[in-house]
Structure formats: structure tokens, C-alpha cells
C-alpha positions as CSV (number, residue, x, y, z in Angstrom):
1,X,154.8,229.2,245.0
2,X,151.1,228.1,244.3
3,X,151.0,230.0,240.9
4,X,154.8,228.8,240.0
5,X,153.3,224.4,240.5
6,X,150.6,225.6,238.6
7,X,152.8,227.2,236.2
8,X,154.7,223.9,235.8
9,X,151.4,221.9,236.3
10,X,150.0,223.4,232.7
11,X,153.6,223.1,231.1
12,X,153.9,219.7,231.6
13,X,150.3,219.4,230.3
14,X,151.8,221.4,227.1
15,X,154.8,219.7,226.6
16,X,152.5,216.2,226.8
17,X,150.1,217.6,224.0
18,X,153.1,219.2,222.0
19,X,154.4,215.3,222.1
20,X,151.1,214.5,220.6
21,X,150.7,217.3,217.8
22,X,153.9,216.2,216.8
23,X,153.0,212.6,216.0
24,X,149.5,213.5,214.3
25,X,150.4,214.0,210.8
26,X,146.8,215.2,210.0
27,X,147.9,218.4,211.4
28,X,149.6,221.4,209.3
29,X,152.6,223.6,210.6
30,X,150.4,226.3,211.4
31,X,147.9,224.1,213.8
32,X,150.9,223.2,215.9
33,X,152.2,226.8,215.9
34,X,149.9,228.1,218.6
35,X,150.6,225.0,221.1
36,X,154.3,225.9,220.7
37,X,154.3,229.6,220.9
38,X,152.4,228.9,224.2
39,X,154.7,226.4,225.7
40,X,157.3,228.6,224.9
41,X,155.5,231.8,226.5
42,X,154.7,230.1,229.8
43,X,158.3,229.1,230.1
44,X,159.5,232.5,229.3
45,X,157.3,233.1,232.8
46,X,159.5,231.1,234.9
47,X,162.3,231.9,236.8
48,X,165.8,230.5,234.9
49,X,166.3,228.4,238.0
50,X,163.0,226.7,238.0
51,X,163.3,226.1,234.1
52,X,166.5,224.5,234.7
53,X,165.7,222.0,237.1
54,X,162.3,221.3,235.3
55,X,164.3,220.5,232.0
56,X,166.9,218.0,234.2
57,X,164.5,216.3,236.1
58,X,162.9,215.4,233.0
59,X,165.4,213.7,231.5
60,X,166.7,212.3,234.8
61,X,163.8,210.5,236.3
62,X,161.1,210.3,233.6
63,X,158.8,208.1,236.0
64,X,157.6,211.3,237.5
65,X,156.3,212.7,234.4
66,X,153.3,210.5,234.7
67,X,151.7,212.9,237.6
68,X,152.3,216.4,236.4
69,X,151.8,217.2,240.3
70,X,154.1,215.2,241.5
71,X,156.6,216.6,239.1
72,X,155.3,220.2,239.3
73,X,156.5,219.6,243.6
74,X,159.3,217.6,243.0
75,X,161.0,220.6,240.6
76,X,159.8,223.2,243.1
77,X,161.6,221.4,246.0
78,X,164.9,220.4,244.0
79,X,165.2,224.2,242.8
80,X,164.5,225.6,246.3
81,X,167.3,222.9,248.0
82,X,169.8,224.1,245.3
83,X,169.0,227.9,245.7
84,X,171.2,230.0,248.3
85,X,168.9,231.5,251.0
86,X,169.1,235.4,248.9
87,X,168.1,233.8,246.0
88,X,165.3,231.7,247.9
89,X,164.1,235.2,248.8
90,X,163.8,236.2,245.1
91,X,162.2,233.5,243.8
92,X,159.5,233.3,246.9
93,X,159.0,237.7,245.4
94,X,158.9,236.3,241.9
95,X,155.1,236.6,241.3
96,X,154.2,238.2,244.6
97,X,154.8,241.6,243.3
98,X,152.3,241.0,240.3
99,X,149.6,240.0,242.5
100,X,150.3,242.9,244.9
101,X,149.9,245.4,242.0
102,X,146.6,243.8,240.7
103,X,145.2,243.6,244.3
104,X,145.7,247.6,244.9
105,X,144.1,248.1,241.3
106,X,141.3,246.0,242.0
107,X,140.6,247.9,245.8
108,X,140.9,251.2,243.9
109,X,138.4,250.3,241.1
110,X,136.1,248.9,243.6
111,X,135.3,251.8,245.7
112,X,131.8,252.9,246.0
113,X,131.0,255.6,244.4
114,X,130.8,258.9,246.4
115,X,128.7,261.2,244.6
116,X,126.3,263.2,245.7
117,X,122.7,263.1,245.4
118,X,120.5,266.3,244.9
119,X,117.8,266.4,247.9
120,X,114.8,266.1,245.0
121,X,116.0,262.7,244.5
122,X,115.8,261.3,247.4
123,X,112.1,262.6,247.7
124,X,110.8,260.9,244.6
């Protein structure tokens, strides 16, 4: 859940400077591309549920999009009260399987070497 309200933390950071890029007129189509492609990656991230509730609350009650945190929690907490208690269960698994993965690959490449040094070596 920590990496999903940061998720939403750095899209509502996005959608603020896309808001922005959009009014400067200094700016070509191609300087605003990458902004947009990356808004639109991160919210290719998150769960359909989360994304749905993020785009409602943001058109029903637009004084929370003055503390991306407080937003960030408040669509966290209005997806998880909507959500059965199966689908619950799959959105707490959503990014708990990537960070299980890259935990066992990082143990794995971290293991002291166990080669074995030649008696001479030791000596000099």
C-alpha cells in the first residue's frame, strides 16, 4: 500500500505539472511528450480500481488536490471501502509479488563468494 500512495503521490505531482506544460506556450509538442507518456505509464501501474476512484475523486471534491497526500490516502481508503474482501486481497498482492521477486534476486547475488584459495596464498 506504501508504494501504491506513493504511486498516486507522484501522479498527482504529474498531472499538476502536465496542467502547467499545457499553459506554457514556450514549449513545443515534443517537450510536453515525455511528461505525458510518463503520466500515462505510471497510471498504466495501477490497479483499474485505484485509477477509477483517483479520476472521481478528482472531479468530486477538488479541495483535496491541494495535498497530494491527503489525496494519495483519501483514494486508497475510498477504493479499499468499495472493494469486496477477495478483491481487497488482490489489490494488498498487487506489488508484493514484485518486491518478493527482487528481494530473492538481490539475496542470491549477494552471497559471498565461496571460492577457494590455493594454500601459497594465504602464506604470502
Amino acid at each position: 500500500m506504501k508504494t501504491m500512495m506513493q504511486m498516486l503521490i507522484q501522479l498527482q505531482q504529474l498531472r499538476r505539472c502536465s496542467d502547467r506544460t499545457i499553459q506554457n506556450h514556450h514549449l513545443t509538442e515534443g517537450e510536453k511528450h515525455p511528461l505525458s507518456f510518463r503520466k500515462r505509464r505510471l497510471r498504466d501501474c495501477l490497479p483499474a480500481d485505484v485509477v477509477l476512484h483517483y479520476d472521481r475523486l478528482r472531479k468530486l471534491e477538488p479541495e483535496l488536490l491541494e495535498c497530494p497526500e491527503i489525496f494519495a490516502m483519501a483514494v486508497l481508503t475510498t477504493t479499499w471501502r468499495n472493494l469486496t474482501p477477495d478483491r481487497q486481497q488482490k489489490l494488498e498482492k498487487h506489488f508484493t509479488k514484485t518486491q518478493e521477486k527482487s528481494w530473492t534476486r538481490e539475496r542470491i547475488t549477494n552471497v559471498p563468494s565461496r571460492r577457494k584459495v590455493s594454500p601459497s596464498a594465504n602464506q604470502k
